[in-house]
N, C-alpha and C positions, 0 to 999 in steps of 0.2 A: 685244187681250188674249185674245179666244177664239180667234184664230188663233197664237198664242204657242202657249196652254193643248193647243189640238190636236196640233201640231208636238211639245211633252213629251210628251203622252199617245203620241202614235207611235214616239217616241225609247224610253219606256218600254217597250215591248210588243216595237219589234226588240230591244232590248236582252234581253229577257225571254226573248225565243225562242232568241239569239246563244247564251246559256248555257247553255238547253235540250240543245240541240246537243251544244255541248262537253259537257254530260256527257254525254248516252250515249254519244256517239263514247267516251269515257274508258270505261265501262262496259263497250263493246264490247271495247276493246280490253283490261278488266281479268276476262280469260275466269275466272280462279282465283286465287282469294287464297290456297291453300294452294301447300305446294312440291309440284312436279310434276318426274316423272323420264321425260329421253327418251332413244331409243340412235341412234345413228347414225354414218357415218363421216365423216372430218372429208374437206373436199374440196381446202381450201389453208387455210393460214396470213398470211394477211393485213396484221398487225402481231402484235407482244405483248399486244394488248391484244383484239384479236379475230381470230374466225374462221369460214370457211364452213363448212356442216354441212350434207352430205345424209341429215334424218332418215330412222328405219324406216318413217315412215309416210308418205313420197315428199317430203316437203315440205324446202326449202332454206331455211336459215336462216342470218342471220348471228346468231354468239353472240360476245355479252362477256366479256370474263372477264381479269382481272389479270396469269396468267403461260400467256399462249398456246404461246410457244416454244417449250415445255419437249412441246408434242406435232409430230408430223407429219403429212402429207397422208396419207390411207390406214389409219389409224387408226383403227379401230371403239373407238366412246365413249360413256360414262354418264353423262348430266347433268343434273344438279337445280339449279331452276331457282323463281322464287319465282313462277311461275303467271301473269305476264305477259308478255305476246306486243302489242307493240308495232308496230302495224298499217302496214306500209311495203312494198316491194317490194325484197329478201324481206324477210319479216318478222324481228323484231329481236325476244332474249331475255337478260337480264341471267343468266349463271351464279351460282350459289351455290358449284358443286364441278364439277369435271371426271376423270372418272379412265378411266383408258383398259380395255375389255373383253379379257378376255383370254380366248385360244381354245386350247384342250387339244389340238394340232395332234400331237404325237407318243405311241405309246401303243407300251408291250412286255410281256410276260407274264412273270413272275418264274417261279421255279422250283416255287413252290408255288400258281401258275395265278392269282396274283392279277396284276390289272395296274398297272401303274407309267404315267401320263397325266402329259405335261410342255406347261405352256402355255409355262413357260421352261425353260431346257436348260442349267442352269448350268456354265462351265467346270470341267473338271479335267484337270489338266497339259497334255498337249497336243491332248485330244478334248474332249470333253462327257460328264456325268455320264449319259445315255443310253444313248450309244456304252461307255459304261466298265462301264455294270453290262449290257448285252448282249452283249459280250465276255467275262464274264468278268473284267476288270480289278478292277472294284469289285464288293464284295457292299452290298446294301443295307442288310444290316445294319450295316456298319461304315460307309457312308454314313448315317443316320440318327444313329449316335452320336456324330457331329462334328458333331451342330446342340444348339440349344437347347430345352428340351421347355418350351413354355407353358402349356398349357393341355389339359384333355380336356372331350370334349362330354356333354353327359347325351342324350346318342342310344344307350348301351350300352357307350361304350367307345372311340371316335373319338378322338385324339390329334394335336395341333397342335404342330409344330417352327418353328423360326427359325434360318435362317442369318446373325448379325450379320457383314457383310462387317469392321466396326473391331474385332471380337476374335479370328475367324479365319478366316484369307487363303486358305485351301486348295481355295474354288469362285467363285475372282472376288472384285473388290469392288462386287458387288451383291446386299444384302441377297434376299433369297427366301422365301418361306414353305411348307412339306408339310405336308398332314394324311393321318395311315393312317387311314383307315377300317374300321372295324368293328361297326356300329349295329347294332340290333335290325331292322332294312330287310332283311339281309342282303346288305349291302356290303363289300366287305373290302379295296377298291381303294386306291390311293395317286395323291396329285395334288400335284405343284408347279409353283408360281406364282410368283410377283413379287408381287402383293398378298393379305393375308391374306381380304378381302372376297373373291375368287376361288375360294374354298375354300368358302365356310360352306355351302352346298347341296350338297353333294357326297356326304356321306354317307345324304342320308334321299332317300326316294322322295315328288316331291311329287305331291299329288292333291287333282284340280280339284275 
């Protein structure tokens, strides 16, 4: 009987320690409970359902997430994530949102020295609305009054448009977004994008 009783008591204690274990390991691997945001470019497309990511911060990850397809390899991207990093090689991150960063790659000077920054370059007729208002083709003000006006910012005066690709056809059918700029910052620039989030820092000067 007291060799029974030893035998539980020692079943008891690996057992005891067994769990130990398991939770910190969980612990370890549960770095943030909060949502966490990271950027990186994607490296491949893997399935639809996930994908490689070399973060900014060197580190390779594969991320989860419901509609992978819908990005490509070479993609610089924004991704929020519920703060756990699930300890593998590489390690492994459940997405919340993925949305791709967009880069202000073409820049021209309008006539009145402000400048016009396109991360997209929306069609019109047989060039781009870039090529159309630095030719000459297009004035920008008659570009600006074929979108929709949303919204203004309480920065002094900054003004948010929308091109609905399903009510008119005249730059693609790909929705877009412009905001003029005009803040108390003294910005007076002009930027178009493809997501409206791409925009909203654009008119103020941030400071660290």
């Amino acid at each position: 009987m007291k060799r029974k009783g030893l035998i539980l008591s020692l079943l008891v204690i690996i057992f005891v320690v067994f769990l130990g274990v398991i939770i910190v390991n969980f612990n370890k691997d549960k770095k943030n409970t909060d949502n966490v945001v990271i950027y990186g470019e994607i490296e491949s497309i893997e399935s639809n359902n996930y994908l490689i990511l070399n973060s900014d911060n060197g580190e390779v990850m594969e991320v989860y997430y419901d509609n992978c397809n819908q990005f490509i390899a070479g993609q610089k991207v924004k991704i929020i994530y519920d703060g756990l990093i699930l300890t593998s090689i590489p390690p492994k991150i459940y997405a919340i949102s993925i949305a791709e960063v967009e880069e202000f790659k073409i820049s021209y000077a309008l006539d009145d020295e402000r400048l016009i920054n396109f991360a997209y370059d929306p069609k019109y007729n047989e060039t781009t609305i870039s090529e159309a208002i630095l030719k000459g083709i297009l004035t920008f003000e008659n570009f600006i009054d074929d979108l929709e006006y949303l919204d203004g910012l309480k920065d002094g005066g900054s003004k948010i448009y929308k091109y609905d690709s399903k009510i008119n056809d005249g730059y693609g059918n790909i929705d877009f977004y412009v905001i003029e700029c005009n803040s108390l910052d003294g910005i007076k620039d002009i930027y178009v994008a493809k997501y409206k989030d791409s925009l909203m820092d654009k008119c103020t000067i941030e400071v660290n």
